[in-house]
C-alpha positions in Angstrom: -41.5 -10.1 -44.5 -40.2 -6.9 -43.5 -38.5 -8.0 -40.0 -40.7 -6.4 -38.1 -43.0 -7.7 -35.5 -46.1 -5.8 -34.5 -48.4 -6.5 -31.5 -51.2 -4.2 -30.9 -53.0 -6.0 -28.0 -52.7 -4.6 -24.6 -51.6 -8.2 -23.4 -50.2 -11.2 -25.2 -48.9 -14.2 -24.2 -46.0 -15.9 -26.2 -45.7 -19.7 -25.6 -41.5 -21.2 -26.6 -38.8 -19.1 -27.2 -38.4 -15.6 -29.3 -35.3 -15.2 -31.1 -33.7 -11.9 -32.5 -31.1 -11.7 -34.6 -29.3 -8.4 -35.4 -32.0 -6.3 -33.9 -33.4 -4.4 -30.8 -36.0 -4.4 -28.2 -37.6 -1.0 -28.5 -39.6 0.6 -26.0 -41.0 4.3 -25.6 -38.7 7.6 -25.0 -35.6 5.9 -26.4 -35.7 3.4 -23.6 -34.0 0.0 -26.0 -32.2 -3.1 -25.5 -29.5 -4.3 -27.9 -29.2 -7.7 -28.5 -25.7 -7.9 -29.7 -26.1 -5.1 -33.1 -23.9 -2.9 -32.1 -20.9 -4.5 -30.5 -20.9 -8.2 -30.5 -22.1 -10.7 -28.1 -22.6 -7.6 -25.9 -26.4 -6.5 -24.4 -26.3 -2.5 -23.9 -29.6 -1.0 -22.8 -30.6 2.3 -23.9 -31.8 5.0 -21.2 -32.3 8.2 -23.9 -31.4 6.5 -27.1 -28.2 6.7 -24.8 -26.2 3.2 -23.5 -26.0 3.1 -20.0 -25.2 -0.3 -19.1 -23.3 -3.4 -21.0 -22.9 -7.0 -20.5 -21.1 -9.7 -21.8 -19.6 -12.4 -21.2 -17.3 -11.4 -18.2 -18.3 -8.1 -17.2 -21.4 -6.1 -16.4 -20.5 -2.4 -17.0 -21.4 1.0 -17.4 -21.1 1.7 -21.3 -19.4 5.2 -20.6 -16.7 5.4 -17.5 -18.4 7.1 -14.3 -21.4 6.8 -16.0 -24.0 6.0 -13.8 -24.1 5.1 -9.9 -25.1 1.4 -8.2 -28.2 3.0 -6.1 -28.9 6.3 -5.0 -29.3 8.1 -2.1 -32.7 6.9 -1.9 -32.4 3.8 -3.2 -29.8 2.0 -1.9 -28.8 -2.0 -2.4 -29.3 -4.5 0.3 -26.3 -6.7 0.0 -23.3 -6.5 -2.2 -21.0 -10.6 -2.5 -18.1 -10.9 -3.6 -16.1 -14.0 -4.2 -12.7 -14.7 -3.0 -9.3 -13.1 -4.3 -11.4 -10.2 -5.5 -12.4 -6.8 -3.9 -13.2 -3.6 -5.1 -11.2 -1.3 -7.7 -11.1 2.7 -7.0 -9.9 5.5 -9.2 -9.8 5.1 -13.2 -6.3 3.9 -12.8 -7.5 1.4 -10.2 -5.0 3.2 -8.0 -6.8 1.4 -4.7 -8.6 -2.7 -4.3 -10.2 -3.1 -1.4 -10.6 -7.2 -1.0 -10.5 -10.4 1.0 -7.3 -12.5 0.2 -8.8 -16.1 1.0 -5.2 -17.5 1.1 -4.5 -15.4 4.2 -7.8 -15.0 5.4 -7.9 -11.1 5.5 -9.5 -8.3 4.5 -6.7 -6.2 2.4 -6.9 -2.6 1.2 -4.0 -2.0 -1.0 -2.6 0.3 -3.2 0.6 0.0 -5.8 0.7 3.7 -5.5 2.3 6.7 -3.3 -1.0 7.6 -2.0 -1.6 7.8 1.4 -5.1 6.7 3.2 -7.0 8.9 5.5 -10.5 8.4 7.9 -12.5 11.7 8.8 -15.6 11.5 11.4 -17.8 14.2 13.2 -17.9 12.5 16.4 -17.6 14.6 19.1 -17.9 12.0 22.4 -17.8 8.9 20.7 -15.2 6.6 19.5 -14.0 7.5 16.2 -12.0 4.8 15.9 -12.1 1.3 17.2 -10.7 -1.9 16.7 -11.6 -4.9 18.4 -9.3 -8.1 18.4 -10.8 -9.5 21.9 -9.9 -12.6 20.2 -5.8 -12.8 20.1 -3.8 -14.1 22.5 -0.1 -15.1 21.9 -0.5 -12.7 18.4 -0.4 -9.2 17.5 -3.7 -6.7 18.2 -1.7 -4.1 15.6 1.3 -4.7 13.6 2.8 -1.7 12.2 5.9 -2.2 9.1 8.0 1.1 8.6 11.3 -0.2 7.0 12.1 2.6 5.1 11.9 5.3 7.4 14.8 7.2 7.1 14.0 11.0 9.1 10.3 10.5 9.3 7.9 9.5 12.6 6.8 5.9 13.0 3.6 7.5 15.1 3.1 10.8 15.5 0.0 12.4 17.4 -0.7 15.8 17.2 -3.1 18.4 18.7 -3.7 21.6 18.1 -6.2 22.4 20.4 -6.6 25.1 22.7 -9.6 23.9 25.0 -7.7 21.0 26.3 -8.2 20.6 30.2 -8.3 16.8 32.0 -7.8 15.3 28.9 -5.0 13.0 27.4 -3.3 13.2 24.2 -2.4 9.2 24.8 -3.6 6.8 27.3 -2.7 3.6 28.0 -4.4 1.3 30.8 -4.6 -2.4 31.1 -7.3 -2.9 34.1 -8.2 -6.6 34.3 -11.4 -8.3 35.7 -9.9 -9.7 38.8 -6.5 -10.1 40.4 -4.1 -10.9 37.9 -0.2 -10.2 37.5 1.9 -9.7 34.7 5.4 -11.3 34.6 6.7 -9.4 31.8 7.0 -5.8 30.8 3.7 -3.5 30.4 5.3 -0.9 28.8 8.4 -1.9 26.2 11.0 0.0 24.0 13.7 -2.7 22.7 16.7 -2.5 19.6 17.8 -5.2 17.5 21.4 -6.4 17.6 22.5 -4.1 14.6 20.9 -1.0 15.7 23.2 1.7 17.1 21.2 4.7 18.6 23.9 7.9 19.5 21.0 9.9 20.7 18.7 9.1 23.7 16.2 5.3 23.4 13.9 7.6 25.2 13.5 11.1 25.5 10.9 13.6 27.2 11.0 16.9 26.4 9.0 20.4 27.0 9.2 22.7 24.0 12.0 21.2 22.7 14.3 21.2 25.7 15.7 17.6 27.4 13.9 17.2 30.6 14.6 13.1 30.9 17.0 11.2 28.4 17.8 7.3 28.3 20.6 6.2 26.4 21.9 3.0 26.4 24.3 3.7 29.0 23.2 6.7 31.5 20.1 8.6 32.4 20.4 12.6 32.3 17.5 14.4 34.0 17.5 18.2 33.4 14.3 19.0 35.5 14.2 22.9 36.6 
């Protein structure tokens, strides 16, 4: 009569269904399940006497943003799925999604935002970064959109080392299995019909001073 079901054995067995309305499953040290009392048709489970997680009947969330982690350093998921047209969301803001657009069958990080995106490794004599696309053929292996660089670098590489000996700061080498010969240009620097360039297409230099420069029209070599 006064809502409030007691069970003192150490085991018992409950054949059908148990229904709770407007009440709570509590267990020792503040450790509780809400059955939809507090906000409704919402679960929240008590860590504490403190919600830590929610569910309903879209989401399943931690009660209080960046409130807990999925896993631990020790115990870490198996397997995360994910369905198509969805991803992952990063910041508060959801500045970054990180997800697999099923229309175009790719894997898309993007970002409505003037943040930029950057990869740090340790490796010292291993690859730290690779990309395989063994697979293309008459497509693209990396497709690079710049259009609205204005005094800016479309690449730049940089090194500041000072223990650089028979290394390369950029190598390019095309070394086929057998005897094969290429009918078109290995190495290519092209402008479109509109582009007018009044300095040189290409231009090598040592600390800032012209040593090679290809315009359009002439070749000026300045070698000492």
């Amino acid at each position: 009569t006064d809502g409030v079901l007691a069970i003192t054995s150490p085991s018992t067995t409950l054949s059908g269904d148990l229904t709770v309305s407007g009440g709570d499953i509590n267990g020792v040290s503040g450790v509780n399940i809400d059955l939809g009392e507090a906000t409704a048709s919402t679960a929240q489970f008590y860590i504490s006497s403190t919600s830590e997680l929610s569910l309903n009947a879209t989401n399943l969330f931690a009660t209080t943003a960046e409130g807990n982690s999925l896993g631990s350093t020790t115990n870490e998921w198996e397997s995360l799925y994910l369905g198509n047209g969805n991803g992952i969301f990063f910041g508060l803001n959801q500045d970054w999604t990180l997800g697999y657009d099923s229309t175009d069958t790719r894997l898309e990080l993007v970002t409505a935002g003037t943040t930029g995106v950057q990869l740090s490794t340790a490796t010292v004599s291993g690859k730290a970064l690779q990309m395989n696309a063994d697979s293309a053929t008459n497509g693209r292996g990396l497709d690079l959109s710049i259009d609205a660089l204005t005094t800016g670098d479309g690449i730049y590489i940089e090194s500041t080392s000072t223990t650089l000996t028979s290394g390369s700061l950029e190598r390019l080498y095309w070394n086929p299995g057998s005897a094969t010969t290429a009918t078109g240009d290995l190495f290519k620097i092209d402008t479109g019909a509109n582009a007018t360039v009044s300095g040189n297409i290409l231009g090598i230099y040592n600390n800032a001073s012209l040593l090679l420069g290809l315009d359009a029209t002439s070749l000026d070599v300045n070698v000492p």
